[in-house]
N, C-alpha and C positions, 0 to 999 in steps of 0.2 A: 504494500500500500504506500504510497507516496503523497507527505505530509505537504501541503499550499501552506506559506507563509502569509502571514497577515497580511493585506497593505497596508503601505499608512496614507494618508492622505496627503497631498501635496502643497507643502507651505508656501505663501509668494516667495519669491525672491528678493528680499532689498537691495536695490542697487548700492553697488559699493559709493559712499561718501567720494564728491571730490574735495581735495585739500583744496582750502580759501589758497586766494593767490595773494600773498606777500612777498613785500618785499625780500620775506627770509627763505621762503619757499623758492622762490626764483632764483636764488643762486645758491641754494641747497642741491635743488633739481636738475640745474644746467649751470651751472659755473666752471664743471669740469669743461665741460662742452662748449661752451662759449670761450673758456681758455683757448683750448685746444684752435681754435676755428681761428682768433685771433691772434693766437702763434704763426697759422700758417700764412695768414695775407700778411705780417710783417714781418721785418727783415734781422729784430732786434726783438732780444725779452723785455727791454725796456720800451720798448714800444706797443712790445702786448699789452704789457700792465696798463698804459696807458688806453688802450683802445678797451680795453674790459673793462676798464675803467669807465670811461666815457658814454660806453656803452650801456652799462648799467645806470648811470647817473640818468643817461637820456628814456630811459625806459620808465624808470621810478615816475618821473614825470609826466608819463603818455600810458599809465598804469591801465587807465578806463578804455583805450582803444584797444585789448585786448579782449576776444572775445569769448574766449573761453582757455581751460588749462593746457589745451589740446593743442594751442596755436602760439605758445608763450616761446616755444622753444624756436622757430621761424620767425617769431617779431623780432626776438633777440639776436639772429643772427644776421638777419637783414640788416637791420637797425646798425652793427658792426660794421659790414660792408659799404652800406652806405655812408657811415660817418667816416670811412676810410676815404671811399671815393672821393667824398666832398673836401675833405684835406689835400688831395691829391696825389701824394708819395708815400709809399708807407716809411721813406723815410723821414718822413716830417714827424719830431714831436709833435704829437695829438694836442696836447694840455696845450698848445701856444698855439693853435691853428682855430683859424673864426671867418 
């Protein structure tokens, strides 16, 4: 004879929590990555610093044009590249360039 196990009934599902977006979360989450990214478009580690820098400071700022957590990591790295471009060399200290 072959014993049927119960069912049990099936509970919803809660979707997992997204983390608020902070400012701490954002370079918890991607600070390696946004290093990394800003290593490569300059020529100098003192220059990364400075562009991750920059980078971060101008994000903090433009926080509400993000529109979800899903897209924080593409704002961020655009946002690098463009701040590069707009300097125009990556060998130009970032911090003196306006």
């Amino acid at each position: 004879m072959i014993k049927t196990l119960p069912t049990i009934n099936a509970m919803p599902v809660r979707a997992e929590a997204k983390p608020k977006m902070t400012e701490a979360w954002l370079v918890d989450e991607f600070g390696e990555t946004v290093y990394k990214f800003c290593r490569s478009l300059t020529r100098t580690k003192y220059d990364a610093d400075d562009l991750f820098q920059d980078t971060y400071l101008n994000v903090f700022s433009k926080m509400h044009k993000i529109e979800n957590n899903e897209k924080a990591q593409g704002f961020l790295l655009s946002t690098a590249a463009y701040l590069l471009s707009s300097c125009g060399d990556a060998g130009t200290v970032l911090s003196s360039c306006e």
